[in-house]
C-alpha positions in Angstrom: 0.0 0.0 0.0 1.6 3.4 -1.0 1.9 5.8 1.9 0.1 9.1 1.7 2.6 12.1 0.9 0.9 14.2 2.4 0.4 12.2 5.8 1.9 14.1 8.6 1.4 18.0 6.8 -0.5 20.7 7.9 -3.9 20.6 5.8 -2.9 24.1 4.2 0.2 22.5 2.2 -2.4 19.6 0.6 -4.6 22.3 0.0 -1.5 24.5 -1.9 -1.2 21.5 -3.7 -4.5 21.3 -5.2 -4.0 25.1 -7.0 -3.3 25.1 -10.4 -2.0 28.3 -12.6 -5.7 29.1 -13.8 -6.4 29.6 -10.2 -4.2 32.4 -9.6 -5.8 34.1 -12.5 -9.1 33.6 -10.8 -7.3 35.2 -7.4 -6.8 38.0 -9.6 -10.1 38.3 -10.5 -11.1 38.4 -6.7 -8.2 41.0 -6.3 -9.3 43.2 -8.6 -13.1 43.1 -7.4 -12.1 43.9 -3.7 -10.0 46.8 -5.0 -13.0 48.1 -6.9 -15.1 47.7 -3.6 -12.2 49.8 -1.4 -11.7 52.2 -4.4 -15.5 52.7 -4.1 -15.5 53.4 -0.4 -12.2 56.2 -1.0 -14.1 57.9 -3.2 -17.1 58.6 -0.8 -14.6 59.7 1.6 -12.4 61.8 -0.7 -14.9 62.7 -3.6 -12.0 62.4 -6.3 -13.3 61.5 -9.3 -9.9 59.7 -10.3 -10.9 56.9 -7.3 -14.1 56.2 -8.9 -13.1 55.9 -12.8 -10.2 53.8 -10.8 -12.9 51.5 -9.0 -15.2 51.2 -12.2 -11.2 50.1 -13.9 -11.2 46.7 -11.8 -14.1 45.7 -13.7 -13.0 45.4 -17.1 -9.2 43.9 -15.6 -11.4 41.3 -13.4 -13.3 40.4 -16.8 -9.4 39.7 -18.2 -9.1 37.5 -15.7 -12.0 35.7 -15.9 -11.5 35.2 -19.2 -8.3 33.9 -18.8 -8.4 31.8 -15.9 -11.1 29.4 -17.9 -9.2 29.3 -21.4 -5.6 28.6 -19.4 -7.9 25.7 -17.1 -9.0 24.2 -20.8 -5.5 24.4 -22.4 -3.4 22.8 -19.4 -6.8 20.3 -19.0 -6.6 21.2 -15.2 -10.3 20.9 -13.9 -11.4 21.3 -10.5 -14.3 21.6 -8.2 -11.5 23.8 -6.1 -11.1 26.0 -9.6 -14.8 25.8 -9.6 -15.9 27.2 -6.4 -13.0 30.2 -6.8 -14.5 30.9 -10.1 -17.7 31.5 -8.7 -16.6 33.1 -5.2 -14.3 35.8 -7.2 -17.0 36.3 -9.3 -19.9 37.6 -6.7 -17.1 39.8 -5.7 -15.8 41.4 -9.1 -19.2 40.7 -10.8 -21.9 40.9 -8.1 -20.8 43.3 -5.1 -18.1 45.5 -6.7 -20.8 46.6 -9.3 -23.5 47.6 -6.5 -20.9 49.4 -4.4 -19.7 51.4 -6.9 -23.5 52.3 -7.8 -24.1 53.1 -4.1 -20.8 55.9 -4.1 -22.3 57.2 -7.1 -25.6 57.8 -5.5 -27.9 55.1 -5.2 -28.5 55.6 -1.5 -32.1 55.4 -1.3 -34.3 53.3 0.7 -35.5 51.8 -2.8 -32.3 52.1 -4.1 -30.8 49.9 -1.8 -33.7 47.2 -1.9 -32.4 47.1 -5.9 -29.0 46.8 -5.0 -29.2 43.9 -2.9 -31.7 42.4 -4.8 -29.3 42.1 -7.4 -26.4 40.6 -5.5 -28.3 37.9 -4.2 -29.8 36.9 -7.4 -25.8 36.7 -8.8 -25.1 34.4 -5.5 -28.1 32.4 -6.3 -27.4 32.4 -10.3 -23.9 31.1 -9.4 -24.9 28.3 -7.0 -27.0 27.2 -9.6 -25.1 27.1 -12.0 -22.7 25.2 -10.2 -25.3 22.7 -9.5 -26.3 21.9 -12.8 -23.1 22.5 -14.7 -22.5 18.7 -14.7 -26.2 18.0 -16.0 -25.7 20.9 -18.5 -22.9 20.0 -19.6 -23.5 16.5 -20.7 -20.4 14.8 -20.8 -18.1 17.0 -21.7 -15.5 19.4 -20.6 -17.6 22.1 -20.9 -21.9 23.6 -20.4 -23.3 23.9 -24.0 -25.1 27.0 -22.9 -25.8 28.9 -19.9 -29.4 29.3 -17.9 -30.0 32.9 -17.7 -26.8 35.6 -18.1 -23.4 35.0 -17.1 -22.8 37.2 -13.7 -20.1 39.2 -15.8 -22.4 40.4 -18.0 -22.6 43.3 -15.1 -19.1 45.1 -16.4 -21.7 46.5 -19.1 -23.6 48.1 -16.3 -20.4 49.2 -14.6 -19.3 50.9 -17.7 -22.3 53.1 -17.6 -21.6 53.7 -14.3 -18.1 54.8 -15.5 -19.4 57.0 -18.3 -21.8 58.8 -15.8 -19.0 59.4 -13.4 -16.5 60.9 -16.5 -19.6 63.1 -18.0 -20.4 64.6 -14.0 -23.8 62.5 -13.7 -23.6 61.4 -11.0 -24.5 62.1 -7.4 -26.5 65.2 -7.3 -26.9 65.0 -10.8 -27.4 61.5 -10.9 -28.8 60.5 -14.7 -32.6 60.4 -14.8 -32.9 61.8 -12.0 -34.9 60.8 -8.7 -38.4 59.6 -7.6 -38.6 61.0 -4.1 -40.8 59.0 -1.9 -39.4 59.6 1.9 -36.8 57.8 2.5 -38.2 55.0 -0.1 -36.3 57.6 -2.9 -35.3 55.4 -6.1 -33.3 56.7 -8.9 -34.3 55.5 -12.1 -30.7 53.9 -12.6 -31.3 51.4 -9.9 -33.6 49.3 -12.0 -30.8 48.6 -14.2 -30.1 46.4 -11.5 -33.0 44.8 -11.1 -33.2 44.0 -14.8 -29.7 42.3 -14.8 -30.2 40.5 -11.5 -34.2 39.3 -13.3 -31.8 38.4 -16.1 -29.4 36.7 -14.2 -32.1 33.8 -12.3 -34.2 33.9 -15.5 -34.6 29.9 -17.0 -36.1 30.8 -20.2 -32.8 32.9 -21.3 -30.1 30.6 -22.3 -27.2 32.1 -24.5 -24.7 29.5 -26.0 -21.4 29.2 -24.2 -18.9 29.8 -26.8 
């Protein structure tokens, strides 16, 4: 019987073991969406302009990575449910809360607003959970889905980059783009059911798009 090589290590070297190269690319994903999340939180304390267009920067750098991790995963042939679970973890982070926090320092503060925001979070979480679910089912045998059930959680850098565009052109705040309905403190700014359309979008089963 050969002997474990791993008997007698601390559990975080087997674990170290298990990472492959995509998975650092994945890391980088997560890195850039918590840098987004702090560069969102500098700019409501500083107001500079510059550490908003940085924060709304991550998201198109996170994409990158994204992209990447899963095409370097399919060319070594290095699958994991480790990869897996990453994937979707950096994801709700680049994809799902770096997107609403960026909205909230751009002005989406109301009571409504907030409701949006959340709501679409948790329906990234839940798309993602699902996904990882049925990805075995979906995929039928082979190495990849054929299609995906609802959008792809990075789908949101499109709503980030009219967040980005709003912030260069001065709408934003005060001057927030269409707007506000003023309802107490139930306010919603037209904007926020951007949101609420992706995150709909997002848990929808009757939208499938082709995985390419």
């Amino acid at each position: 019987m050969r002997d474990n090589p791993d008997a007698g290590k601390p559990r975080h070297f087997s674990m170290l073991r298990e990472f492959h190269l995509a998975d650092f690319f994945t890391l980088g994903n997560a890195a850039c969406g918590v840098g987004a999340v702090f560069l969102s939180m500098l700019y409501m304390a500083s107001g500079s302009i510059v550490q908003f267009m940085w924060a709304a920067a991550m998201a198109p750098a996170a994409f990158l990575f994204d992209v990447l991790d899963g095409r370097i995963a399919r060319w070594r042939q290095q699958h994991s449910a480790l990869g897996r679970e990453l994937d979707s973890l950096a994801d709700i982070i680049s994809f799902g809360l770096a997107p609403a926090a960026l909205a909230f320092a751009a002005g989406l503060r109301g009571g409504l607003d907030v409701i949006a925001l959340v709501f679409f979070v948790c329906c990234g979480v839940s798309r993602l959970a699902r996904y990882n679910v049925t990805a075995e089912d979906l995929s039928d045998g082979a190495d990849k889905v054929a299609y995906f059930e609802g959008t792809p959680i990075p789908t949101s850098v499109l709503i980030t980059a009219v967040l980005a565009w709003m912030g260069w052109s001065g709408q934003i705040g005060s001057n927030m783009l269409g707007g506000v309905w003023n309802a107490g403190n139930w306010a919603l700014h037209p904007l926020a059911l951007l949101f609420v359309l992706s995150g709909s979008l997002m848990i929808s089963k009757t939208v499938r798009i082709p995985k390419l």
